[in-house]
C-alpha positions as CSV (number, residue, x, y, z in Angstrom):
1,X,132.7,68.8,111.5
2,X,130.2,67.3,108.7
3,X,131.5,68.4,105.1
4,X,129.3,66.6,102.5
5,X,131.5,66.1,99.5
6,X,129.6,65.8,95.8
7,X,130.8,64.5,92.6
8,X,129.9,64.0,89.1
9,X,129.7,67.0,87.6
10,X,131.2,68.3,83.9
11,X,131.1,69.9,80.7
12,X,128.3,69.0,78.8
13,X,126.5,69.6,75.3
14,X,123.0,71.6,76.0
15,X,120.2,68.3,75.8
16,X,122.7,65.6,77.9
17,X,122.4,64.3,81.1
18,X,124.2,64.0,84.5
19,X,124.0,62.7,87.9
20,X,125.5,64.3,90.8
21,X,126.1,62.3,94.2
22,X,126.9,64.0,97.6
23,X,128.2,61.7,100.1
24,X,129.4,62.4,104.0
25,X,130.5,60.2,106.3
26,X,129.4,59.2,109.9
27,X,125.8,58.7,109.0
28,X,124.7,62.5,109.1
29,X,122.1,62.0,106.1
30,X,120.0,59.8,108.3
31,X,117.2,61.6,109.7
32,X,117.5,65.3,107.5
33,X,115.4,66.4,104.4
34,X,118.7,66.7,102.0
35,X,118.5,69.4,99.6
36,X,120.6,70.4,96.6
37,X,121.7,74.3,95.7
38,X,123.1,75.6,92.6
39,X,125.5,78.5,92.7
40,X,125.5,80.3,89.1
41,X,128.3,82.1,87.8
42,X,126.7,85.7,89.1
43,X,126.7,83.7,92.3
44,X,123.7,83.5,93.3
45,X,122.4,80.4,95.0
46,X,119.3,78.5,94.1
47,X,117.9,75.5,95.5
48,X,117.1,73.6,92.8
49,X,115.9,70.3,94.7
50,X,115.1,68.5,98.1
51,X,114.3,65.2,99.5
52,X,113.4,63.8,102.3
53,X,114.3,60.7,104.5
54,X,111.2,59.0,102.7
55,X,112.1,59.9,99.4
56,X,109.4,63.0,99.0
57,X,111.2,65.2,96.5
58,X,110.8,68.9,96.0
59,X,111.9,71.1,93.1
60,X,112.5,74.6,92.0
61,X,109.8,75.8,89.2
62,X,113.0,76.0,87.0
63,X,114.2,72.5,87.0
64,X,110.5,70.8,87.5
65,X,110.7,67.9,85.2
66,X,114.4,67.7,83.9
67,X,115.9,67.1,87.9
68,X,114.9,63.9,90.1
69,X,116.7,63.8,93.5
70,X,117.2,60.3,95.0
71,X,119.1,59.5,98.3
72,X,120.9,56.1,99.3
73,X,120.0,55.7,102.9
74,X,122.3,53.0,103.5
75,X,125.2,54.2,101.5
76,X,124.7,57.7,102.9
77,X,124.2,59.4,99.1
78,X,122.2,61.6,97.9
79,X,122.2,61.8,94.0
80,X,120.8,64.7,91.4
81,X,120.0,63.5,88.1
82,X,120.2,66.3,85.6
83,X,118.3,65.2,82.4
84,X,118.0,68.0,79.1
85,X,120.5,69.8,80.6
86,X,120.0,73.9,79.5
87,X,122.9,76.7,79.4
88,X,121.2,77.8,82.4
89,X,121.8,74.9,84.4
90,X,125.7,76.5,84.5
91,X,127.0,76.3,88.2
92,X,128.4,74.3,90.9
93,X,126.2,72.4,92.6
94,X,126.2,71.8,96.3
95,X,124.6,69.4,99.1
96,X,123.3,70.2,102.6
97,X,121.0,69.5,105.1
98,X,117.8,71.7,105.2
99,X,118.2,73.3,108.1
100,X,118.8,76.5,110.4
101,X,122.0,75.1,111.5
102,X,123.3,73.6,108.6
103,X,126.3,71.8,107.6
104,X,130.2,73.0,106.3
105,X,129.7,73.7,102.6
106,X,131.8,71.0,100.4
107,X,133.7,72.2,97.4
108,X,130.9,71.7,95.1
109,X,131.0,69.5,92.1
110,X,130.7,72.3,89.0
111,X,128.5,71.4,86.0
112,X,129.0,73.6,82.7
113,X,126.6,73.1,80.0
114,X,127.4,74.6,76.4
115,X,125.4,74.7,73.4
């Protein structure tokens, strides 16, 4: 059972930066569009980015120009670099597959921004 496990996050001051990495093991990432989802405090879910195998990123209106997804192909990581982070960028973040049939949901890796 694929459980992608993702790292990085923190408390941060409102305007700093951070990069999240999701790995998994076993060479799942090859071959699936990756995407990233954020899970705020009222639990909700967004999905706040998504790349694919070639490195074609897609992003939420929200996050357009502060987020840049990049994957590691060889390594098997997929990485979410949170720049001018906002109050609103409060959550823990996850990593998945896009897909119907997607993967076990890791714990997350929460990010708290204050201001």
């Amino acid at each position: 059972q694929v459980q992608p496990m993702e790292s990085g996050g923190g408390l941060v001051q409102a305007g700093g930066s951070l990069t999240l990495s999701c790995a998994a093991s076993g060479g799942v990432f090859t071959g699936n569009t990756m995407a990233w989802y954020q899970r705020r405090p009222d639990g909700t879910r967004e999905t706040v980015a998504a790349i694919t195998t070639k490195g074609m990123t897609m992003y939420a209106d929200s996050v357009k120009g502060r987020f840049v997804a990049t994957r590691d192909n060889a390594k098997q990581v997929v990485y979410l670099q949170i720049n001018d982070l906002k109050p609103e960028d409060t959550g823990t973040y996850f990593c998945n597959k896009v897909d119907t049939n997607q993967w076990s949901w890791g714990r997350g890796t929460q990010v708290t921004v204050f201001s």
